[in-house]
C-alpha positions, 0 to 999 in steps of 0.5 A, a space after each residue: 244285132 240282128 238275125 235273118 228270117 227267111 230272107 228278112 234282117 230282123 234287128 234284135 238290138 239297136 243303138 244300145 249303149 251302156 257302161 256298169 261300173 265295178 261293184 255295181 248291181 243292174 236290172 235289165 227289165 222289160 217285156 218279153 221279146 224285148 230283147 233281154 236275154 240276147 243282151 246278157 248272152 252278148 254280154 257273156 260271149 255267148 253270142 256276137 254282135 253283128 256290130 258295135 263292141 263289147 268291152 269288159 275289164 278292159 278286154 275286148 270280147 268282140 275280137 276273142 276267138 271263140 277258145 280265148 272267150 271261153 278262157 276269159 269267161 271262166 276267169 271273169 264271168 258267172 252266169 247263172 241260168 233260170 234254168 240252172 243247167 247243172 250237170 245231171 251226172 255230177 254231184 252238187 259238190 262236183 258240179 260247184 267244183 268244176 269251174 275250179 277243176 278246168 283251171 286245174 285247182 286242186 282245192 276246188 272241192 274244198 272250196 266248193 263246200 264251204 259255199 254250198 255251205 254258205 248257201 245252206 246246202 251242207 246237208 245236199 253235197 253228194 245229191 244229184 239235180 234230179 234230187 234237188 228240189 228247183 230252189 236248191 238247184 238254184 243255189 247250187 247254181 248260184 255256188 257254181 257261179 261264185 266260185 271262182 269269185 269273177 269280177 262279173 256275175 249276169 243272171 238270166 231270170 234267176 228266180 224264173 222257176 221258183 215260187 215267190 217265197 223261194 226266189 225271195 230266199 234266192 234273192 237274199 242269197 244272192 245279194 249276199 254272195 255279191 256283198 261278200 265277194 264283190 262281184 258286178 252284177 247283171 241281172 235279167 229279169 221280170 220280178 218286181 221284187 228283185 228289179 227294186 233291189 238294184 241300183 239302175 234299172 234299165 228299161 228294154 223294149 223293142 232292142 232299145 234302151 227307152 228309160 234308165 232309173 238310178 235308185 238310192 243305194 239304200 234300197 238295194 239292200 237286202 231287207 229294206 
C-alpha cells in the first residue's frame, strides 16, 4: 500500500503475506511508523490496498463496495481502539447495545448487560465515557466488540492508555472473552506483556514482515 506526499509514492506496506487461522491469537508488533496500524485498518476494511488482496472467512474484502464492508464488518469483525472511540451521548449499556440495535435485535440491551457484567461493570450501565475512568472505558470497548460474538476480533494498542496494573486487568479480560466466544484475534501493540501472550508474533519494520515467532500454546494463556 502506498500513499502520496507531494508528488512522492510513499510505500506504507510491501510484499506483506499472511494467513491467521480460526481461533488463533497474533501479535503484530514493531517500532512506530512501521506500519502496524495501517495493517489492522486493511485488515478491518477501513482502508484499501493500493494492490494485493484481503480475504476473510472466505470473502473478498478488497471488492466490497464501501456499504457492503460495513455490512460485513458488523457481522464479522470487532475492533477495539486505543482510544476507545465510545459514543460521549450514549450510555455504557447503549453504547455495547448498538452494535445489536443496527442489525435490528431486540435483545441487544439484555445481552449487553450481561457482558458488562461479565467485565465487572455492573455497577456502571447508565454511566456515560466522560464518567468512566480510561480502564473502564476500555472494557466497556472490549463489551462493544464482543457483542456480536464476530469471528474476528483486531485490537489497535488496546492497552495504549492505560497504566500497567490496568492494561494487565485488561489484558485477562480479553483472553477471557476471546476463550469464551471463540473470536480470532488481531492484536496491535508495543507491550511486552500482551505480545508473549499470543501464539505468533509478527514482526513489522519499514512495511515488511522481517520475523514471524510461533510460541508454545501454553504460554498464551492467561496466568502463565
Amino acid at each position: 500500500m502506498q500513499l502520496r506526499a507531494g508528488n512522492q509514492p510513499v510505500k506504507i506496506l510491501q510484499d506483506i503475506s499472511f494467513e491467521v487461522f480460526p481461533d488463533q491469537v497474533v501479535t503484530i508488533v514493531g517500532p512506530s511508523g512501521s506500519g502496524k496500524s495501517t495493517l489492522l485498518g486493511l485488515l478491518a476494511g477501513l482502508d484499501r490496498p493500493t494492490q494485493g488482496s484481503i480475504r476473510i472467512d472466505q470473502t473478498e474484502i478488497t471488492t466490497l463496495t464501501e456499504t457492503e464492508m460495513a455490512h460485513f464488518r458488523r457481522k464479522h469483525i470487532g475492533y477495539v481502539f486505543q482510544a476507545f472511540h465510545l459514543i460521549p451521548t450514549l450510555t455504557a449499556l447503549e453504547n455495547v447495545a448498538l452494535p445489536l440495535e443496527l442489525q435490528g435485535i431486540s435483545t441487544g440491551q439484555s445481552r449487553a448487560k450481561a457482558l458488562l457484567q461479565s467485565v465487572g461493570l455492573e455497577h456502571r450501565l447508565h454511566h456515560y465515557p466522560i464518567q468512566l475512568s480510561g480502564g473502564e472505558q476500555q472494557r466497556v470497548a472490549l463489551a462493544r466488540a464482543f457483542i456480536t460474538q464476530p469471528p474476528l476480533l483486531l485490537a489497535d494498542e488496546p492497552t495504549g492508555n492505560l497504566d500497567s496494573t490496568t492494561g494487565a486487568m485488561v489484558i485477562d479480560l480479553l483472553w477471557e472473552l476471546h476463550q469464551q466466544h471463540g473470536s480470532t484475534l488481531v492484536l496491535v501493540t508495543h507491550d511486552e506483556l500482551l505480545a508473549a501472550r499470543a501464539q505468533r508474533i509478527l514482526t513489522l519494520r519499514d512495511g515488511a514482515i522481517v520475523n514471524e515467532t510461533m510460541q508454545p500454546l501454553s504460554s498464551s494463556i492467561p496466568g502463565t
